[in-house]
N, C-alpha and C positions, 0 to 999 in steps of 0.2 A: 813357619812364622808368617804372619800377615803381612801385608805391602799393600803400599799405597800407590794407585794409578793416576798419573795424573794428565790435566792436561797438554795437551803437547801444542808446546810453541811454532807458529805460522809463520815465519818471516819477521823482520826485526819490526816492521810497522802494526803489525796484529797483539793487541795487547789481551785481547780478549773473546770466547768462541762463545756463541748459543745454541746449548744442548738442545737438539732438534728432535729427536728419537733414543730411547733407548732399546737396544738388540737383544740385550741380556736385564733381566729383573736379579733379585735380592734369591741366594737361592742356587741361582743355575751355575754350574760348573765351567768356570773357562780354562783356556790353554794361554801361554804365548802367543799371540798373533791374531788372538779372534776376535774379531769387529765386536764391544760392547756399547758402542753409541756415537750417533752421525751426529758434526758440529756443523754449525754455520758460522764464517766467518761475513765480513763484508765483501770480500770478493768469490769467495770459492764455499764449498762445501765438503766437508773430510769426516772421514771414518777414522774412527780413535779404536785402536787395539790393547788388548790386555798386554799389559808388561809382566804380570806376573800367573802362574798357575795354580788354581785350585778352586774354592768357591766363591762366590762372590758376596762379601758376609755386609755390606753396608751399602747402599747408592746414597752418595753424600747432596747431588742438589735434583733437583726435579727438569723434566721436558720441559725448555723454556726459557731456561735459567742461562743468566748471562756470567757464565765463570773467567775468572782472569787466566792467563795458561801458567801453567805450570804449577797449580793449585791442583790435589786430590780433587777427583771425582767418586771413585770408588776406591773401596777397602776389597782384597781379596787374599783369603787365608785358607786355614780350616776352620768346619763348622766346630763351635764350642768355645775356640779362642778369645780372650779378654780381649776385645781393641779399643777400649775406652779412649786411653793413650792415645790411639792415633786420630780417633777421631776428634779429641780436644787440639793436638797438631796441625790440625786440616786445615782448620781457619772456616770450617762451609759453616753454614746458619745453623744456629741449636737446634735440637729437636722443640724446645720448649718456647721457643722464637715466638710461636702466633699465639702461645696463651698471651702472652702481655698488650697486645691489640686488643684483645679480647677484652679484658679485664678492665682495660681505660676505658674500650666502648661502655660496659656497665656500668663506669663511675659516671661516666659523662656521657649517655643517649643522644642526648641534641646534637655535643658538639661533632660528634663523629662523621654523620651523615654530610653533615656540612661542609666536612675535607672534600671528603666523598667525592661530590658532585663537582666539585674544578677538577679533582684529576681524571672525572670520566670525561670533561670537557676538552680536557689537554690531549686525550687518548686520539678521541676521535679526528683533532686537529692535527695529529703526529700521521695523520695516514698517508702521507706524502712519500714523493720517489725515494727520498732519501733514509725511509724507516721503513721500508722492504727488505725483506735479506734476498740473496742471488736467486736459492731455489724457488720462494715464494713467486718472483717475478718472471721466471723463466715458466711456472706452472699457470700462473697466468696467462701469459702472452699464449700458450700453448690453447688454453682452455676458454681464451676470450673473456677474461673476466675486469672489469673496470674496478684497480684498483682502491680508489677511490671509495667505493661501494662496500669492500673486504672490513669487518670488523679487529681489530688489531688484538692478538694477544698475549704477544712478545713484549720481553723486557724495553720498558720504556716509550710504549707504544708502535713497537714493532711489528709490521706484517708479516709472520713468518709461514710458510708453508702448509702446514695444518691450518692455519687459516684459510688461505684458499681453496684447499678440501673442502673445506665446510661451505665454502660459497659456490665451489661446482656441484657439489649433492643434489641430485633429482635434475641435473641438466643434461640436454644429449650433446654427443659433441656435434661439432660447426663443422661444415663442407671450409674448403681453404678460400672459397670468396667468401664468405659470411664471416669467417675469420679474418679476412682484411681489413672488412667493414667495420668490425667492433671498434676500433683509434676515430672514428668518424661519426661518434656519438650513435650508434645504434644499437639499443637496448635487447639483448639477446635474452629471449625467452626460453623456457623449462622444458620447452617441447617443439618442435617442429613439423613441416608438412614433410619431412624426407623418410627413406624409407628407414623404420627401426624408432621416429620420432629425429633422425637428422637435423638439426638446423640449416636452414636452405638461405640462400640472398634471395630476394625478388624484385626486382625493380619493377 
């Protein structure tokens, strides 16, 4: 019989985690106790285990996704089983959710784009300390990257971690004074004079 995973509650003040990665896809077979997908909360970051064994027959929200705890994440059964049921239970977004965005955008071309452009306005302005999650910031400070700079795109304009992947891609890493220097406005480049392409300080 199918079951529902869900996510698991943080402390009484944590009302809600962002699925950071998932471990396991739609498909793969879990046990008891196997890491299916890393969450961020605001302070920590936690690996979420399967509660129950066999396949994994539905991922109910996507990498990104800011879920409340204790709401299914994943369905996991046997292959073949009906889970309609659970999944109208879950409470996660329809599958059929983004035709209707869709569909307005065709009634109405102009108006759409028009939303559009405040909330990429909002995004950009959301790149502040306080819409980082923990890993993202710790990958940073690690990798010299001026948050600030990080394009956000976490729920609500959040800086989440694959984000800052993306903005260490093609850089080498920093020696530990060039890594001091980065909080001192110094614009760390792609490449370096050190050996391997290093980032070096020079005064």
């Amino acid at each position: 019989m199918a079951d529902k995973v869900v996510m698991p509650k943080q402390g009484n003040s944590v009302e809600s985690c962002v699925i950071d990665e998932w471990k396991k896809k739609e498909g793969d077979a879990v046990a008891v106790g196997d890491i299916i997908c890393e969450a961020e909360t605001d302070k920590s970051t936690i690996e979420v285990e399967s509660t129950a064994a066999g396949t994994i027959l539905k991922i109910l929200y996507k990498e990104g996704a800011d879920v409340p705890v204790m709401l299914p994440i994943a369905i996991v059964g046997t292959p073949g089983e009906d889970i309609a049921a659970l999944i109208a239970e879950s409470g996660a977004p329809a599958p059929a959710a983004p035709a209707a965005p869709a569909a307005a955008s065709a009634a109405a071309p102009a108006a759409e784009p028009a939303k559009a452009e405040p909330a990429a306005a909002a995004t950009g302005s959301a790149g502040s300390q306080a819409a980082v999650s923990p890993r993202a910031r710790n990958l940073a400070a690690k990798g010299g990257v001026d948050l600030s700079s990080v394009e956000p795109t976490g729920p609500k304009g959040r800086v989440i971690e694959r984000d800052v992947k993306a903005a260490l891609e093609g850089h080498q890493p920093l020696t530990p004074t060039a890594l001091a220097a980065v909080g001192e406005g110094v614009v760390v480049p792609a490449s370096g004079s050190g050996i391997g392409g290093r980032v070096l300080l020079r005064i």
